[in-house]
N, C-alpha and C positions, 0 to 999 in steps of 0.2 A: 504494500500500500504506500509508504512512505518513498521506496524507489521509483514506484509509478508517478510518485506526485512530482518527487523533483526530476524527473527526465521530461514530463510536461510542461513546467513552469521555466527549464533551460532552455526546451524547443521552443517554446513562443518567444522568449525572448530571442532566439535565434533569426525566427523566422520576421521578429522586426526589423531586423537589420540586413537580412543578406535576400535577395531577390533573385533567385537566379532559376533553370527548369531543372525537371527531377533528371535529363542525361544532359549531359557535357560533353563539349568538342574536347575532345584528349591532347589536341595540338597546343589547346592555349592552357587547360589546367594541367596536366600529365604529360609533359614531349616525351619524355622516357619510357613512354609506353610504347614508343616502336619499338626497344631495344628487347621489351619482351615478348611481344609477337614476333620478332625475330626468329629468340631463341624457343621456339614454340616445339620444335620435334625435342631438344634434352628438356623442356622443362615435362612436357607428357611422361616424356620416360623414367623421371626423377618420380613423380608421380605414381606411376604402374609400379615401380620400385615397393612405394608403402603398402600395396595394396595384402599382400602374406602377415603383413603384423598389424592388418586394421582392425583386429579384435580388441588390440589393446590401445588404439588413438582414442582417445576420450571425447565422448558426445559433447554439443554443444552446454549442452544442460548440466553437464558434468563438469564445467569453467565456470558455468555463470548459471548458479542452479533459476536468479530469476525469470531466465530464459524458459524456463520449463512448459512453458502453454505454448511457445511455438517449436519446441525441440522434443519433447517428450509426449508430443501431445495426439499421436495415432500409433505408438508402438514402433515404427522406424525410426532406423539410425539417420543421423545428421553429424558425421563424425569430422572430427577438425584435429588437421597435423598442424602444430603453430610452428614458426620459424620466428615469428617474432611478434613481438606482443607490447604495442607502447614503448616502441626502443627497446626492449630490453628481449636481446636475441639468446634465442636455444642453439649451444650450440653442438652439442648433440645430434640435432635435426639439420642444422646448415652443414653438417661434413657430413652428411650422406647424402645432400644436396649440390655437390660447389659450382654445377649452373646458376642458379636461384641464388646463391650466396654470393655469385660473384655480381652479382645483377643490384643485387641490395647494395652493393659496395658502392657502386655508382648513381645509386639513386636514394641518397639520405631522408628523401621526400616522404618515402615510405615508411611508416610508421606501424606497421603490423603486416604482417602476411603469412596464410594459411595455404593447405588445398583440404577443400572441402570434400566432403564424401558423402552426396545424395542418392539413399539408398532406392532401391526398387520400389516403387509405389510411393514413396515419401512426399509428403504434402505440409509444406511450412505456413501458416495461416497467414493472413492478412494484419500485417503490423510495421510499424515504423523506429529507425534506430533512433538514439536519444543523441548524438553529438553531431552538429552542423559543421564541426570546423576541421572533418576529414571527409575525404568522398571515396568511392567505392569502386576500384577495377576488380572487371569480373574477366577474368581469359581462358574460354572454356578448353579443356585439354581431352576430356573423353565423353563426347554427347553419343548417348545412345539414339536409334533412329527407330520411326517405325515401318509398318510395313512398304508403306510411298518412298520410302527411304528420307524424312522429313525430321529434325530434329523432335525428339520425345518430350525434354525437358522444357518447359517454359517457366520465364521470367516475366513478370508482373507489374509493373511498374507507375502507378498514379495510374490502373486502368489501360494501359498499353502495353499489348503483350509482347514482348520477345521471345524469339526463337534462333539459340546462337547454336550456329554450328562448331564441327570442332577447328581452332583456331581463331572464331572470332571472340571480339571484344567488346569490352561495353562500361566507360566511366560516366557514373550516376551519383544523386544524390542521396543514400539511403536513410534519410529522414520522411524522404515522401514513401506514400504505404504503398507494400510491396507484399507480393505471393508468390509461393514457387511451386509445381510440381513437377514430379517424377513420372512420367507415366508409360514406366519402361519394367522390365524385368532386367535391365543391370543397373549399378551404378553410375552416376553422373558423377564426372572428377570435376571439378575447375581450380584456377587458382583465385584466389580473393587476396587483394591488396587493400590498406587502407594507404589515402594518400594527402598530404596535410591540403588544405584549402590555399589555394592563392589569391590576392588580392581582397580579403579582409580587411572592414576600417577597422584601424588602430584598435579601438575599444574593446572589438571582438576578438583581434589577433589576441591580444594581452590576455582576455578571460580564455582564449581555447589555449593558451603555453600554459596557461596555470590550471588548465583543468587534466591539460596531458600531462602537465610535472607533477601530479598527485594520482596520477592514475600509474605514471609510470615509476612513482615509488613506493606505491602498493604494490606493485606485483615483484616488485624487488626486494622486498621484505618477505611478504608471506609468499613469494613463490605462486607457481599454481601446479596443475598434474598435468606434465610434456608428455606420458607416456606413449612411445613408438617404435 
């Protein structure tokens, strides 16, 4: 209750100040997002990699138990390998990676990054993130197809629906309310980036570094569960 309230009283004030649509041109907030569609054949395979030990990568709900009504919330996995998390890197996970690691190296911009793991059938409800002053690449790495041969997975977005094939991209704002399904018999891999905002007035710059430097020395104290 009380994390619901202050992630809605931070969005609105967010969304007094920052005007922008729920996707974004990549060139002007992200230019280093070619250098990861680039590397799009090792980061897939870095990916295919986790896939033997995803029993033990930890659901989302299992980071962040408040997530639990959209992670826990029909009995499939939503399993997340972290690499990095509010600056502070696993590194563990990034030397079984050193594509992805080397990619992080040149683009400090990014301030978390996962691959996600949407299981068979999984269906994430209709809800919105709580922080405006990061945005969201999605770089799909293993989209299941169906019969038409048509991507399975779709991405939701304020009501518009995507459907990324494998290798496309998509930087958005994940404050506006979003839905995903699965509607496959494998999993969907992708990579998720968080990626800091550019062009914030000053006011907002200053409350999202103080609200990333308290988040990123929470998880540096208590740690969270990397297992993979």
């Amino acid at each position: 209750m009380v994390y619901n309230q202050a992630v809605a009283a931070l969005r609105a004030l967010y969304d007094s100040r920052i005007d922008t649509p729920a996707v974004l041109d990549r060139d002007v907030y992200f230019a280093n997002a070619t250098r990861f569609l680039a590397a799009h054949p090792g980061l897939r395979a870095e990916a295919l990699a986790v896939l033997p030990s995803l029993p033990n990568v930890p659901r989302f709900h299992d980071l962040m138990p408040q997530q639990a009504e959209i992670s826990a919330n029909d009995g499939r996995d939503w399993r997340m390998f972290i690499l990095k998390a509010y600056g502070v890197a696993v590194p563990e996970h990034l030397g079984r990676c050193p594509t992805l690691a080397g990619l992080l190296d040149e683009a400090p911009e990014v301030v978390s990054c996962v691959f996600s793991f949407l299981a068979p059938g999984k269906h994430i409800p209709r809800h919105r993130g709580p922080f405006r002053g990061i945005l969201r690449f999605h770089l799909m790495l293993s989209m299941p197809v169906d019969d038409a041969g048509r991507p399975a997975c779709e991405l939701n977005i304020d009501g518009e629906p995507f459907l990324l094939k494998e290798g496309d991209c998509l930087l958005w704002d994940d404050t506006y309310p979003h839905e995903v399904w699965n509607r496959s018999e494998r999993i969907r891999i992708a990579l998720l980036l968080d990626v800091w905002r550019k062009n914030m007035p000053a006011d907002v710059e200053l409350l999202s570094r103080t609200l990333y430097g308290l988040a990123k020395t929470v998880i540096g104290i208590k740690g969270v569960s990397y297992s993979g």
